[in-house]
KELUMSE-92730 format. One record per atom (N, C-alpha, C): y negated, z, x. Coordinates in steps of 0.2 Angstrom, whole numbers, plus 2048, in hexadecimal, padded with zeros to 3 digits. Layout:
N
YZX;...
***
This chain:
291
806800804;800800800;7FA800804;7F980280A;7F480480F;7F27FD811;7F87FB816;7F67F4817;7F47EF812;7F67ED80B;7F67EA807;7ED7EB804;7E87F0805;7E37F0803;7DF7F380A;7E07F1810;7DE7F0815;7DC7F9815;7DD7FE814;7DE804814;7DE80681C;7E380381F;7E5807826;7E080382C;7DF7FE82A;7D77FB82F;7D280182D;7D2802828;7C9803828;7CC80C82A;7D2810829;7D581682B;7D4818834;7D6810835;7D681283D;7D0810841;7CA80C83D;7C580983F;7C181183D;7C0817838;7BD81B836;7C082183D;7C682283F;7C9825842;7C782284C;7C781D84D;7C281B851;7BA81D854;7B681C84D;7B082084E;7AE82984E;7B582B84B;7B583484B;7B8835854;7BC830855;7BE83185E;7B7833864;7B482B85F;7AD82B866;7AA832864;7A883485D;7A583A85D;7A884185F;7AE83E860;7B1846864;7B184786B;7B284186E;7B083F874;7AA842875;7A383F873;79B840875;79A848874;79F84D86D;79E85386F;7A1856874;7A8852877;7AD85887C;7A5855886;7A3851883;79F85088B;799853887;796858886;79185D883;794865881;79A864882;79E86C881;79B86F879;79D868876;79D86886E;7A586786D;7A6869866;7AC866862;7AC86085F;7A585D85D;7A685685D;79D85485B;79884F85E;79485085B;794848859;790848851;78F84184E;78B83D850;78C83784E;78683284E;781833848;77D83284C;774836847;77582F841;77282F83C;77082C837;76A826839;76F81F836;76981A839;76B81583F;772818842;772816847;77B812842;77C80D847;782809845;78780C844;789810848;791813847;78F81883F;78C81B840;78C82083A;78B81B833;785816834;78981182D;78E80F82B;79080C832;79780A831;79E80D82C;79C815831;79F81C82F;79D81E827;79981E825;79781F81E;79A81981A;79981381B;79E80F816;7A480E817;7A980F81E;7B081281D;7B2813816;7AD81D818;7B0822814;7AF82080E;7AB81C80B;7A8819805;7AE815801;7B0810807;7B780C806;7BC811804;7BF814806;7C581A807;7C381D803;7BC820800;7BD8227F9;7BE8217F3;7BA81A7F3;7BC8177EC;7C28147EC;7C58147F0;7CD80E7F2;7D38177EE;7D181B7F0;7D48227EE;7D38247E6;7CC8217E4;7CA8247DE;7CE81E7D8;7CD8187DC;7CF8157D7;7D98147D7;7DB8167DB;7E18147DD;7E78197DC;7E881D7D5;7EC8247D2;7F18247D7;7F48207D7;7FD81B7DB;7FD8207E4;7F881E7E6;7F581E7EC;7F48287EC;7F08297E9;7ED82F7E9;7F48357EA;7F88337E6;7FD8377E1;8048377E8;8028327EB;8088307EF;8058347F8;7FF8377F8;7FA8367FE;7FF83F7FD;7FB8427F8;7FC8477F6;80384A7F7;8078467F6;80F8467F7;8118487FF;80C844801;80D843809;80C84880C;80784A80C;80385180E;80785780B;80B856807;80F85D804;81485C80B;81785780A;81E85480F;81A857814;816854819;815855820;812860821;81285F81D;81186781A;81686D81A;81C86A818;82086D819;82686C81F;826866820;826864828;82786A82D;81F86982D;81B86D831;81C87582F;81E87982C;81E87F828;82888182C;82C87B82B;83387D82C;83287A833;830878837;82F87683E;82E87D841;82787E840;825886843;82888C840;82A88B83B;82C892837;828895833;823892835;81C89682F;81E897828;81B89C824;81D89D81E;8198A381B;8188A5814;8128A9812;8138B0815;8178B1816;8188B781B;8148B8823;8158B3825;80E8B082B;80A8B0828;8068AD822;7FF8AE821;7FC8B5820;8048B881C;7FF8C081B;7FF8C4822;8048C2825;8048C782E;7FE8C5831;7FD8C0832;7F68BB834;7F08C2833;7F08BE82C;7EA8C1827;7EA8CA829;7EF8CC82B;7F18D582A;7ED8D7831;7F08D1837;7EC8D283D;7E68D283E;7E38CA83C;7DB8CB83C;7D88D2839;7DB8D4834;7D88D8830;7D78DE836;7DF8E2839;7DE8E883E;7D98E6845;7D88E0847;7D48DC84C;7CD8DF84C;7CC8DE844;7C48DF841;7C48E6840;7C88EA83E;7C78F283E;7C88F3846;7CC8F384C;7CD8F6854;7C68F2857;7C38EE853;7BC8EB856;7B58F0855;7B98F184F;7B28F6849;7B38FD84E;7B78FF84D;7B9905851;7B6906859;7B690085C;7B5902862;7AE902864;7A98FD85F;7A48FE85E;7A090585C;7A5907858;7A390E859;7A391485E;7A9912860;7AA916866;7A591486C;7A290E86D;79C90D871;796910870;79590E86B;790911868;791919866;79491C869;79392386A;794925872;795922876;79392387B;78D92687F;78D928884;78792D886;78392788A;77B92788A;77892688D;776925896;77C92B897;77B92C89E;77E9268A2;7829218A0;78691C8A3;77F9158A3;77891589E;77491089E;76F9138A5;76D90D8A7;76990C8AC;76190C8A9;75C90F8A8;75490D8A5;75190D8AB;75290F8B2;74D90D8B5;74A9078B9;74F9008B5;74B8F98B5;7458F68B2;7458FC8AC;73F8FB8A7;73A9008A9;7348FA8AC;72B8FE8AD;7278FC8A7;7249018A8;71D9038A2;7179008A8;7148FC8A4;7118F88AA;7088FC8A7;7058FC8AC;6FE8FD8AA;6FA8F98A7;6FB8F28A4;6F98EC8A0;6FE8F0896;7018F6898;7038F8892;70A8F288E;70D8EF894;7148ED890;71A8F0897;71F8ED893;7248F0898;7268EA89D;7298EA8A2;72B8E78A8;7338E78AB;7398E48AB;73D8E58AC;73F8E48B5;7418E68B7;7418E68C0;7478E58C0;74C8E28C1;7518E28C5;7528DC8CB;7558E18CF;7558DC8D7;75C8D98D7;7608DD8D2;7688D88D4;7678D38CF;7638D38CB;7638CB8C7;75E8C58CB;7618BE8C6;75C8BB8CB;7568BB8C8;7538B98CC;74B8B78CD;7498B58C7;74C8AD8C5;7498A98C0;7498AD8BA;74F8AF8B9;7538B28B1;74C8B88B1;74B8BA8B7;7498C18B4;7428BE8B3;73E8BB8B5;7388BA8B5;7368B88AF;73C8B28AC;73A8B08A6;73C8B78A0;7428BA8A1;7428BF89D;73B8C589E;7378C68A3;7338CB8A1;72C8C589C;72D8BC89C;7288BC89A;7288BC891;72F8BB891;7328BB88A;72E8C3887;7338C888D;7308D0889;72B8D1888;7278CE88D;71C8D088B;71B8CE887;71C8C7885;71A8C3880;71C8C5878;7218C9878;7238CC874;7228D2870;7208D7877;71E8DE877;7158DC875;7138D8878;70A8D8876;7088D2870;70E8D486B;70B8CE867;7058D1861;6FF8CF860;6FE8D385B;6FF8D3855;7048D1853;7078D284D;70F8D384C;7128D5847;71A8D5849;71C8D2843;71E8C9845;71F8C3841;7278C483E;7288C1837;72F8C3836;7348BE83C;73B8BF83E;73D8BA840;7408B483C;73F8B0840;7408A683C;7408A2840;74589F83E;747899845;73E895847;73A894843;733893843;73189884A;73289F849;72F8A284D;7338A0853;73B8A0853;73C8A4859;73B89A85F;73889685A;73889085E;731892860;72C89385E;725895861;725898865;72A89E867;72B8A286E;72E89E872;73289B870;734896877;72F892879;72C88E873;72888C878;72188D87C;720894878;71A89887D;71C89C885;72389E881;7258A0889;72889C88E;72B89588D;72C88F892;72488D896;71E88D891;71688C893;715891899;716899897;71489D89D;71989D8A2;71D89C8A3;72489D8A5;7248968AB;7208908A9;71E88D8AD;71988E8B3;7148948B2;7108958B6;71489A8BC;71889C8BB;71C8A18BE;72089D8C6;71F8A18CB;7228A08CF;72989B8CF;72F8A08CC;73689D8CC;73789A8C7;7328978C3;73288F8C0;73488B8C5;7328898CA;7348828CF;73A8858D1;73E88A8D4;74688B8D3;74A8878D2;74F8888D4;7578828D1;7588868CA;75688C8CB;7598918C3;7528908BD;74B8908C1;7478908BD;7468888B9;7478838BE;74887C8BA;74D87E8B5;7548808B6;75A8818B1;7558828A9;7528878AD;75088C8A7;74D8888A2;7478848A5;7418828A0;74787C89E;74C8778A1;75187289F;753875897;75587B898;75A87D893;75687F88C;75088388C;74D884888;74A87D884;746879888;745873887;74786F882;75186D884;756869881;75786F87C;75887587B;758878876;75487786F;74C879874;74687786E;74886E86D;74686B86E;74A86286C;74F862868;75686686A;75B865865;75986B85E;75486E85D;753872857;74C86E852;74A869856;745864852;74985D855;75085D853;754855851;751852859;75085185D;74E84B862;75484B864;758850866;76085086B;765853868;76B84E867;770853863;774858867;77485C86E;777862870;771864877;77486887A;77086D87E;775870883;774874889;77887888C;77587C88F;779882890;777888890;77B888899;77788A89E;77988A8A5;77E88E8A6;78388E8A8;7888938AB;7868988B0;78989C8B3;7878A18B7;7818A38BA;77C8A58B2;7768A58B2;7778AB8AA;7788AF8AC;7788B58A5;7748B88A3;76E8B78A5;7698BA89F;7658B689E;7668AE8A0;7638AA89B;7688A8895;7708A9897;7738AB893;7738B0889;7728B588D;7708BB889;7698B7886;7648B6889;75E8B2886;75E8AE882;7638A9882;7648A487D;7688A8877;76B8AD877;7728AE872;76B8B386F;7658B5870;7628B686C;75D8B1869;75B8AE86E;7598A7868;75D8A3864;7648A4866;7698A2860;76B8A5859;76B8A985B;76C8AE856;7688B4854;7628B4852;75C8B9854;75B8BF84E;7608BD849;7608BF841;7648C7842;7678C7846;76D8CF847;76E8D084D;76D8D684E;7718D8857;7798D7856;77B8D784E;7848D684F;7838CE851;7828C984D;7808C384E;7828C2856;77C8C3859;77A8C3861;7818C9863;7848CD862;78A8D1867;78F8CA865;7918C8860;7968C385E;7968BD861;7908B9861;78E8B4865;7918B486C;78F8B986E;78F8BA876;7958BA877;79A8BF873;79F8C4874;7A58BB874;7A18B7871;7A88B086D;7A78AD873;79E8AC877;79E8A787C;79F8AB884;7A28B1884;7A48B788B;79E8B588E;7978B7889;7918B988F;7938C288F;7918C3896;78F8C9896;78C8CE896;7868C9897;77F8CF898;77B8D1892;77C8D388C;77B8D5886;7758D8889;7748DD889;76F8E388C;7678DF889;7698D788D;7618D288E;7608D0887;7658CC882;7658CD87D;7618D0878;7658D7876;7648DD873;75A8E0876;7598E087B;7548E087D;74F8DB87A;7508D6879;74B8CF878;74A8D1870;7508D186D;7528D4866;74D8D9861;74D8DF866;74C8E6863;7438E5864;7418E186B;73A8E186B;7388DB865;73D8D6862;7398D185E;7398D6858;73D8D9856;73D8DE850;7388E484F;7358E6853;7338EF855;73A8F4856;7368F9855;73B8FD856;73E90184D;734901849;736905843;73D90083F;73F8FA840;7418F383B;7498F583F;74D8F8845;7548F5848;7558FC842;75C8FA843;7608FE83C;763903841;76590C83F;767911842;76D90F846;77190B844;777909849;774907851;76F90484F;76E902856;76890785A;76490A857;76290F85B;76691685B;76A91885A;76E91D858;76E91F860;77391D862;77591B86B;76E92086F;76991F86D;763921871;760929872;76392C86B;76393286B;76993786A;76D93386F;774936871;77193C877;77093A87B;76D93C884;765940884;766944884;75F948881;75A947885;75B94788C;758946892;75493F892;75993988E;75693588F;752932888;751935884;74E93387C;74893887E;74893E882;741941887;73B93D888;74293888F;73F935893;73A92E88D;73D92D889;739927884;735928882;73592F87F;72F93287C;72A932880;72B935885;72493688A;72192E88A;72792B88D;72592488B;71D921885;721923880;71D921878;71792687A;71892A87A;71193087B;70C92C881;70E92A886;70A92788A;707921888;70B91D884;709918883;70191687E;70391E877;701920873;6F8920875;6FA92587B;6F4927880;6EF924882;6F491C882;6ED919886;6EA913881;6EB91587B;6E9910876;6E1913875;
***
């Protein structure tokens, strides 16, 4: 029946143009990316499918027989592997314990004592924002990450978050972030590269982007421009792409929110350590002071 209504040309001519688009995603570290609208393969691709579905709507015989087939390769495939409804509920039982020893352990982090976190990378600067110093990171990351914090910490107003805003911050901190020494860098070009192709791929010019390897807290950077709506969001992101600098994130995060807007789970952690919820306060007190 396929051949007789030319079915299996236009099947493997449809199955050709889904190839090149998996292709163009697997060289962009996508699962498959389309051909944008306008351009020929995607025409071509929409009246396929246009073929194949009136050929199916009109065709009972065809339809009835298709559905047949997919039962058959179904069970095939079910008495090949052994699978049976008993796997789906084991499955389903697993994820389910996966997601409680997940919940659980986040609780258990999150009552952990303050005494294992490091705050003596974060200064209180005399221009009244804060400052991030670390000398084991590099150079570029950290330069752009404190211009991210400033511009965050001195905004005069606290905007809601929106992919609108969180593109205006890239593009304001890419402008300062140029003036900056480790811009010209092999990490600092990386930097402005990526933000760049990102801002282009969120206003349609480029359909993918990449995010540099062995470069983690531009990492952490981006998974909160990705994701900027929840710190679970952002722990998720990262935790699926094994970034591991969270910290920078969470950071980026908490300054775009304030402090009165993060929910008790996430400040909880901070009045565990008595010494060090002191040491904040004196912080806010001084800062209060010099208003």
């Amino acid at each position: 029946m396929n051949s007789a209504n030319n079915i299996t040309n236009i099947k493997e001519e449809l199955q050709q143009i889904k190839e090149k688009e998996k292709l163009m995603g697997e060289s962009q570290g996508k699962t498959r990316v389309y051909f944008k609208k306008g351009t020929p393969e995607y025409e071509r691709k929409c009246k396929l499918k246009d073929s194949l579905k009136e050929f199916e709507e009109n065709n009972v015989n065809y339809k009835s027989l298709l559905t047949e087939l997919n039962n058959i390769n179904k069970r095939i495939i079910d008495s090949t592997t052994g699978k049976s409804q008993y796997d789906n509920a084991i499955s389903a039982l697993f994820t389910r314990v996966s997601d409680i020893v997940n919940d659980l352990q986040k609780k258990f982090d999150a009552g952990k004592s303050l005494n294992m976190v490091d705050l003596t990378p974060l200064k209180y600067t005399l221009s009244g924002t804060l400052l991030l110093e670390d000398t084991t990171a590099d150079k570029a990351e950290i330069e752009f990450f404190n211009v991210l914090l400033k511009i965050l910490i001195e905004r005069d107003t606290l905007e809601p978050i929106s992919d609108a805003y969180i593109l205006s911050l890239i593009e304001n901190a890419a402008n300062v972030y140029k003036t900056c020494v480790s811009s010209t860098t092999e990490n600092g070009i990386k930097i402005i590269t990526c933000l760049r192709n990102y801002w282009k791929y969120k206003h349609n010019a480029i359909s993918g982007f990449l995010i540099p390897d062995g470069m983690p807290i531009l990492q952490a950077i981006m998974a909160f421009f990705l994701k900027p709506f929840g710190f679970d969001q952002i722990e998720r992101y990262m935790l699926n792409k094994k970034y591991t600098e969270k910290k920078y994130a969470m950071m980026l995060w908490a300054a775009c929110n304030g402090y009165a807007a993060l929910p008790k789970t996430f400040t909880a952690i901070l009045y565990q350590d008595k010494s060090r919820y002191m040491e904040m306060d004196d912080l806010l007190q001084v800062t209060y002071n010099s208003l």
